[in-house]
BAVOVO-435636 format. One record per residue: residue number from 0; x, y, z of N, C-alpha, C in turn. Coordinates in Angstrom, 2 decimals, decimal comma. Atoms other than C-alpha are relative to their C-alpha. Layout:
# BAVOVO-435636
+------+---------+---------+---------+---------+----------+---------+---------+---------+---------+
: resi :  n_east : n_north :    n_up : ca_east : ca_north :   ca_up :  c_east : c_north :    c_up :
+------+---------+---------+---------+---------+----------+---------+---------+---------+---------+
:  NUM :       X :       Y :       Z :       X :        Y :       Z :       X :       Y :       Z :
...
+------+---------+---------+---------+---------+----------+---------+---------+---------+---------+
# end
This chain:
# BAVOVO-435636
+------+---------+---------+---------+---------+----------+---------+---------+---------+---------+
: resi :  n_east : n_north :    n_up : ca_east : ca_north :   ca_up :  c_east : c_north :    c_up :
+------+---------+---------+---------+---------+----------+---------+---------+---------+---------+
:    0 :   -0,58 :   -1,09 :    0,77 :   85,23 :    91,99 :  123,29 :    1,48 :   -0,30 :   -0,20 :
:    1 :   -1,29 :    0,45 :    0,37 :   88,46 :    91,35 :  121,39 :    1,26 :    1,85 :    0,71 :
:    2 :   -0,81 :   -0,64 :   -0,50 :   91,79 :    93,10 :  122,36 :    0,06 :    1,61 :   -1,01 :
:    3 :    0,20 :   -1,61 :    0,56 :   91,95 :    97,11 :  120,74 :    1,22 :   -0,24 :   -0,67 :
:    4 :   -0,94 :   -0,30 :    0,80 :   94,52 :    97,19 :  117,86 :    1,41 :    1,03 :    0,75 :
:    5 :   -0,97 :   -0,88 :    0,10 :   98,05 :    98,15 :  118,44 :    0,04 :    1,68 :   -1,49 :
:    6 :   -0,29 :   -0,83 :    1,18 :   98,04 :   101,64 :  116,24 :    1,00 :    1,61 :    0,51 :
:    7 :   -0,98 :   -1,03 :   -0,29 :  100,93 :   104,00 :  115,95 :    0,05 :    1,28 :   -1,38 :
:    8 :    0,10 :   -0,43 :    1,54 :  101,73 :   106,91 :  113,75 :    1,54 :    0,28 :    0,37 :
:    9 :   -0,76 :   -0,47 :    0,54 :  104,90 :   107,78 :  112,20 :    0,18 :    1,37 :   -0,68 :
:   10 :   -0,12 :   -1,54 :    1,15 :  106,22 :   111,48 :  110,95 :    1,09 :   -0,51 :   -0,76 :
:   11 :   -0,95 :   -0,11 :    1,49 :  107,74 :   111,84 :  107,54 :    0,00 :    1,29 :   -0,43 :
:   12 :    0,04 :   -1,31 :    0,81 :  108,68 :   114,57 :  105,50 :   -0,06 :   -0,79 :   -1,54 :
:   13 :    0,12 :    0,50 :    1,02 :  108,37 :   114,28 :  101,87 :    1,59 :    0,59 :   -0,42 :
:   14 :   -0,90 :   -0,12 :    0,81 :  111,25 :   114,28 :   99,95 :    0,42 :    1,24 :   -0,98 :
:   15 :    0,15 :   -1,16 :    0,80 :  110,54 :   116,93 :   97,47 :   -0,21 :    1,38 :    0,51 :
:   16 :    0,67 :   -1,35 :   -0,65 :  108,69 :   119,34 :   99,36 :    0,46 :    0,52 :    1,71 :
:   17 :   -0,56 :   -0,16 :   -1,12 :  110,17 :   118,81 :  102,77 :   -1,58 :    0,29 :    0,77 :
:   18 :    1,08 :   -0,26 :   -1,38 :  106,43 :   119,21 :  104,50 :   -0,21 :   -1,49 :    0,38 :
:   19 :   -0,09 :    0,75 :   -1,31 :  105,48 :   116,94 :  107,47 :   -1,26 :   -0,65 :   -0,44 :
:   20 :    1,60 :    0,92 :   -0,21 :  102,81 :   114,07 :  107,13 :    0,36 :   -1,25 :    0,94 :
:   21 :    0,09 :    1,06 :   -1,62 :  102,02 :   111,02 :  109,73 :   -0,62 :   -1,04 :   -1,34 :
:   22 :    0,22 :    1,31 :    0,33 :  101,88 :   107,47 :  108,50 :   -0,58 :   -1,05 :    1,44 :
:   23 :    1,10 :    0,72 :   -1,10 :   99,40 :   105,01 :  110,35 :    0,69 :   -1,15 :    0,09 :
:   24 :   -0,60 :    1,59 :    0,12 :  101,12 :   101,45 :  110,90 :   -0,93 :   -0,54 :    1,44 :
:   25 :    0,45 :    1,09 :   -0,89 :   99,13 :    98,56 :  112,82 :    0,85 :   -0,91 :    0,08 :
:   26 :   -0,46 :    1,53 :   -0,15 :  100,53 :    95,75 :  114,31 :   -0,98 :   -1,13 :    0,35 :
:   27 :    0,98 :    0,86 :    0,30 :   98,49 :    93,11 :  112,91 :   -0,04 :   -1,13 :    0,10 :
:   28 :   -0,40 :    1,39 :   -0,48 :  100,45 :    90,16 :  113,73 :    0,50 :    0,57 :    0,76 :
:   29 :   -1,10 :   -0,40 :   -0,72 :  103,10 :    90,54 :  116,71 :    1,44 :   -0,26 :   -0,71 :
:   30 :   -0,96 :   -0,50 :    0,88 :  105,90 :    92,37 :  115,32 :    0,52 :    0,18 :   -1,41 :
:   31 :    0,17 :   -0,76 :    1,27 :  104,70 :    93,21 :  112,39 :   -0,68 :    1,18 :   -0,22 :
:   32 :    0,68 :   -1,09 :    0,00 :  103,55 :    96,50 :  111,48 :   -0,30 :    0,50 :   -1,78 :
:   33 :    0,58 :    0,04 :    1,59 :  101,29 :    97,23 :  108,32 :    0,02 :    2,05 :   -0,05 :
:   34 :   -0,14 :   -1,82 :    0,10 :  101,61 :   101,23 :  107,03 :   -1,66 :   -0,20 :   -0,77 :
:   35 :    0,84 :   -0,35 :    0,46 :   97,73 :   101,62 :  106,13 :   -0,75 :    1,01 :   -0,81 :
:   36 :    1,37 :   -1,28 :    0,37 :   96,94 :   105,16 :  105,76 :    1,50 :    0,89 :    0,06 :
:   37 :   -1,18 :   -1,10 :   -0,02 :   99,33 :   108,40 :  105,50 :   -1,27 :    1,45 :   -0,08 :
:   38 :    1,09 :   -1,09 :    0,00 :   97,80 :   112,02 :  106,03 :    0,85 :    1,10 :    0,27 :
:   39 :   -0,25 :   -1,01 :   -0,69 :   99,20 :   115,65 :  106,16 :   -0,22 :    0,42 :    1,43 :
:   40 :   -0,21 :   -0,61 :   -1,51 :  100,10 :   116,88 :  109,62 :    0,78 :    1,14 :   -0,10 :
:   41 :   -1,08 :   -1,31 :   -0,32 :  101,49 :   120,12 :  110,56 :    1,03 :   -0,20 :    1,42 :
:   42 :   -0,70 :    0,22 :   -0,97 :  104,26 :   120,23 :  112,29 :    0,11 :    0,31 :    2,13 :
:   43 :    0,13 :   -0,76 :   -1,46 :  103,15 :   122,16 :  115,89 :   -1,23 :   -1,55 :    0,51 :
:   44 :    0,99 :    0,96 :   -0,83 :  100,51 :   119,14 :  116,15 :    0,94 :   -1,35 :    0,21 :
:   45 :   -0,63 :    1,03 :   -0,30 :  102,81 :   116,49 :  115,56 :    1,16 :   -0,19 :    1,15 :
:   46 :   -0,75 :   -0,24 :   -1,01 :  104,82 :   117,92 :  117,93 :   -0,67 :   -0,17 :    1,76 :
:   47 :    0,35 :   -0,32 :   -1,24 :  102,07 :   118,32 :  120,29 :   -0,53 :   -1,76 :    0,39 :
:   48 :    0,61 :    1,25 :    0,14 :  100,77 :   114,66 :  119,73 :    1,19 :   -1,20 :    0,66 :
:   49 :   -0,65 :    0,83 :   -0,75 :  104,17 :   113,02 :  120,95 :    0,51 :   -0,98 :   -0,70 :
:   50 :    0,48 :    1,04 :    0,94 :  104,00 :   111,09 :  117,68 :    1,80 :   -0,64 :   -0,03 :
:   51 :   -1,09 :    0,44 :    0,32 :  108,06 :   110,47 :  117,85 :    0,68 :   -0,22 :    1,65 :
:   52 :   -0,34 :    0,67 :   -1,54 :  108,44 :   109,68 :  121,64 :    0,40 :   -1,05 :    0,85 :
:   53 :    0,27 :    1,36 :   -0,04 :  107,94 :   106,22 :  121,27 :    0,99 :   -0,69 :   -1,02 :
:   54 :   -0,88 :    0,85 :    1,01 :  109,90 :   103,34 :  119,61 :   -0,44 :   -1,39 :   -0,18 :
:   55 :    0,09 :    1,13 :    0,23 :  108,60 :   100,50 :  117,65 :    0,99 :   -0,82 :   -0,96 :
:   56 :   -0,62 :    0,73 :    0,73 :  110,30 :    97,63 :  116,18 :   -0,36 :   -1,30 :   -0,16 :
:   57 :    0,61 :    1,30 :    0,35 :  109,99 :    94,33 :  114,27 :    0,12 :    0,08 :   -1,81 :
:   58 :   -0,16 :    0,20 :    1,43 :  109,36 :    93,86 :  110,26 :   -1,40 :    1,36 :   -0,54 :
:   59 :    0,85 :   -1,48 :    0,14 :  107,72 :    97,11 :  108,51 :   -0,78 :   -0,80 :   -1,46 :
:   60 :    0,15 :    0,36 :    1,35 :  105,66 :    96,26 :  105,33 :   -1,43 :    1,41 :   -0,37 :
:   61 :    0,80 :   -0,94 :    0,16 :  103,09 :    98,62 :  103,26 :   -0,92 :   -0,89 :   -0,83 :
:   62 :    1,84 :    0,66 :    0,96 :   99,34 :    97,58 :  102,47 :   -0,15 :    0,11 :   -1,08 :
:   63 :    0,70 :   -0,14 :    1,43 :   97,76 :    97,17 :   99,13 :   -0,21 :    1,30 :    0,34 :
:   64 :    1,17 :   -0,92 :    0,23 :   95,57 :    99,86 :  100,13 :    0,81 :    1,74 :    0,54 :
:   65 :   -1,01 :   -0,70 :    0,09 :   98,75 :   102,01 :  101,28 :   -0,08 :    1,43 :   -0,85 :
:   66 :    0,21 :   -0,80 :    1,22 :   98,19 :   105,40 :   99,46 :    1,29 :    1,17 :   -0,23 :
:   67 :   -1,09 :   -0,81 :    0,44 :  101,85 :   106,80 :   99,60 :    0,00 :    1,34 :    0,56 :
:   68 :   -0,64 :   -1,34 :   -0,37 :  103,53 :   110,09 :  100,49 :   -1,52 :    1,21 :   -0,42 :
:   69 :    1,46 :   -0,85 :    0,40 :  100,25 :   112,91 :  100,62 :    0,46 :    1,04 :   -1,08 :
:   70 :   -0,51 :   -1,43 :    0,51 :  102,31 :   115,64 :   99,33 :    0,68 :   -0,29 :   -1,98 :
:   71 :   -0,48 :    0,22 :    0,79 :  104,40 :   113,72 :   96,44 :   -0,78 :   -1,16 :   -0,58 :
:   72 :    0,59 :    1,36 :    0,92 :  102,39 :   110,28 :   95,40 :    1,18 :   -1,15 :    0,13 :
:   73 :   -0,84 :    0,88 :   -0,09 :  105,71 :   108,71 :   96,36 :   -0,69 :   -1,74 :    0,71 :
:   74 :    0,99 :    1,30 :   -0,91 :  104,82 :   104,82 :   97,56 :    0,54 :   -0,89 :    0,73 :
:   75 :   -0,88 :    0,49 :   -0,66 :  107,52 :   104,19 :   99,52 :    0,64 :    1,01 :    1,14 :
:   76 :   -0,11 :   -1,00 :   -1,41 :  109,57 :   105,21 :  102,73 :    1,59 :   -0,19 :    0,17 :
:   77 :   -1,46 :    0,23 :   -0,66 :  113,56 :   105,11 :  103,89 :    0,01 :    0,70 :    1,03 :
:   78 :   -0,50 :   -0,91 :   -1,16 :  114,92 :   106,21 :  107,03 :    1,39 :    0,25 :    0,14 :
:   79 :   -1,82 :   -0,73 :   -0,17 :  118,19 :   108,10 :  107,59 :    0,67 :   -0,57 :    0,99 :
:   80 :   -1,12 :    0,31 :   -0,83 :  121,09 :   107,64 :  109,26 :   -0,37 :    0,82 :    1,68 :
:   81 :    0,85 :   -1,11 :   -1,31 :  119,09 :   110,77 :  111,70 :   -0,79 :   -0,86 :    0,53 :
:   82 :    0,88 :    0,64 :   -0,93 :  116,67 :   108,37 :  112,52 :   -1,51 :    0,59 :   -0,77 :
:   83 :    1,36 :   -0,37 :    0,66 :  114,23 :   110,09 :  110,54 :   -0,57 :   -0,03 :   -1,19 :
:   84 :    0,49 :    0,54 :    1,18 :  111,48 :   108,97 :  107,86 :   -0,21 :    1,03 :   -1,13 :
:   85 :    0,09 :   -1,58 :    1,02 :  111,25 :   110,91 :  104,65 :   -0,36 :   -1,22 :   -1,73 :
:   86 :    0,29 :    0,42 :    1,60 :  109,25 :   109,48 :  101,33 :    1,00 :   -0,38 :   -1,07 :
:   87 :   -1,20 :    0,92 :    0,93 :  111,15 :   107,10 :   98,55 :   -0,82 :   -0,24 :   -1,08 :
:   88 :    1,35 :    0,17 :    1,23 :  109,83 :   106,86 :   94,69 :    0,94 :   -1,62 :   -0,16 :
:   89 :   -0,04 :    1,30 :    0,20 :  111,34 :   103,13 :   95,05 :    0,53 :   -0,16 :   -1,25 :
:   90 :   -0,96 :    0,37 :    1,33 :  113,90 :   103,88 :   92,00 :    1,07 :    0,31 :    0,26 :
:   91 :   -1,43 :   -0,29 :    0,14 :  116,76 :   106,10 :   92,92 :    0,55 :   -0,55 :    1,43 :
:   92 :   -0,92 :    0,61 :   -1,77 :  119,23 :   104,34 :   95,82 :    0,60 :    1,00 :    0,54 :
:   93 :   -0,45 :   -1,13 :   -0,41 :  120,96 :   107,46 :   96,35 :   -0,93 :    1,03 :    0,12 :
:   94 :    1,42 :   -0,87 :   -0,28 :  118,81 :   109,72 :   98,27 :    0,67 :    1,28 :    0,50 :
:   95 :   -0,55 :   -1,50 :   -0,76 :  119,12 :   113,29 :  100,18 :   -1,65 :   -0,22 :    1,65 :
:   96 :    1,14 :    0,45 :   -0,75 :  117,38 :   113,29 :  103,32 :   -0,92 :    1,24 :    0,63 :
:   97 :    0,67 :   -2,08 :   -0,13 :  114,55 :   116,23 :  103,87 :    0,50 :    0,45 :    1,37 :
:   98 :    0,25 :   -0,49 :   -1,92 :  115,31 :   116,27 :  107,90 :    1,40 :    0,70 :   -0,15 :
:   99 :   -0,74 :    0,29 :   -0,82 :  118,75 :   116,28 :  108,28 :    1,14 :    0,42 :   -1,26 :
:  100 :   -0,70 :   -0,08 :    1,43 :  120,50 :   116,71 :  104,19 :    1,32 :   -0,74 :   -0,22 :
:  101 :   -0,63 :    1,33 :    0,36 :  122,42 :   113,91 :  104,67 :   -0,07 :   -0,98 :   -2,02 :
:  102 :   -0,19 :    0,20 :    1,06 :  123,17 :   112,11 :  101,14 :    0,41 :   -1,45 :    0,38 :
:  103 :   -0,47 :    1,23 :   -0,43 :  123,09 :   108,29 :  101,61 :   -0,38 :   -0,88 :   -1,60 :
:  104 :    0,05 :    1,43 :    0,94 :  123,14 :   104,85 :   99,20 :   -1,09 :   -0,50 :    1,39 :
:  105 :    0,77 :    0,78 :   -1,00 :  119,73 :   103,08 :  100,49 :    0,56 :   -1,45 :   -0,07 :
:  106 :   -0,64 :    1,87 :   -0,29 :  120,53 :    99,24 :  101,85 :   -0,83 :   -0,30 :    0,93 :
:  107 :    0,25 :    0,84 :   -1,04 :  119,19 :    96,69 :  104,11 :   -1,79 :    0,42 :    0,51 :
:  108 :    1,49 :    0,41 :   -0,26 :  115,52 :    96,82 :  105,95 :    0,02 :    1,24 :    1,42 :
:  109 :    0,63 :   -0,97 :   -1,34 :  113,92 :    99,27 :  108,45 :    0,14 :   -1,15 :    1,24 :
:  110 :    0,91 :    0,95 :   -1,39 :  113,82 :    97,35 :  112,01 :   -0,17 :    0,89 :    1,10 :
:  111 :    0,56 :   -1,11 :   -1,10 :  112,95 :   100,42 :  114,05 :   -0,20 :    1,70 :   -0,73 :
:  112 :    1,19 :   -1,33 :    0,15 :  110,65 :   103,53 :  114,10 :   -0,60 :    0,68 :    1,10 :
:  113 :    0,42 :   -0,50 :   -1,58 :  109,96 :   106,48 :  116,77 :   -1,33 :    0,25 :   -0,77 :
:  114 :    1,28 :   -0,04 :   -0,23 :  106,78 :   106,54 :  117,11 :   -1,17 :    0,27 :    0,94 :
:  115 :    1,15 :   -0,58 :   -1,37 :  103,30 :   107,70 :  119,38 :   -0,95 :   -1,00 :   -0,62 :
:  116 :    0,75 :    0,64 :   -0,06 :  100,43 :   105,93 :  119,82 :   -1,06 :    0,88 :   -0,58 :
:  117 :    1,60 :   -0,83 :    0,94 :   96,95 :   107,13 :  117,67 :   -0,65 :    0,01 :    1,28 :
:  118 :    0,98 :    0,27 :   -0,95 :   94,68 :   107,87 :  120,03 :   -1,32 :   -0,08 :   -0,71 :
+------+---------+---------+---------+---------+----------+---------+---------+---------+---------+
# end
């Protein structure tokens, strides 16, 4: 029997709407992590789930099969200066951030993400 997949989830807010969904990332090579899947979460579970407890890092990338922000269709992701993820439509560089309303110029590459383990 082979080794059980590293799988973590990530919370985001959406951009637009400011509600809470969980992004799935595997690490499919070591220290890489693939974003597979994304899904509405409410916030009292994600809270109860631990899902930002944890901290991964390494190179982030998003699957073909990737289906984007649940709430907006966005198909992309940035993280703030807070530390926290929030949906990107991968055109405007100047963002607002749903967590935290920070107002940044995006740059440079994700290399860390709090994170919980899927059970």
């Amino acid at each position: 029997m082979g080794e059980l997949p590293s799988v973590v989830v990530v919370i985001a807010r959406c951009s637009r709407n400011k509600q809470w969904w969980g992004i799935r990332f595997e690490e499919k090579l070591p220290g890489r992590w693939t974003a597979d899947w994304a899904f509405v979460i409410k916030e009292a579970v994600a809270r109860r789930e631990g899902y930002d407890r944890g901290k991964i890092t390494g190179v982030f990338v998003l699957d073909a099969a990737y289906p984007g922000c649940p709430h907006c269709g966005a198909m992309s992701v940035f993280k703030c200066r807070c530390g926290k993820v929030a949906c990107w439509d991968g055109e405007r560089y100047t963002v607002t951030c749903p967590w935290c309303g920070a107002t940044l110029k995006l740059s440079g590459q994700i290399e860390s993400l709090s994170a919980g383990r899927d059970r």
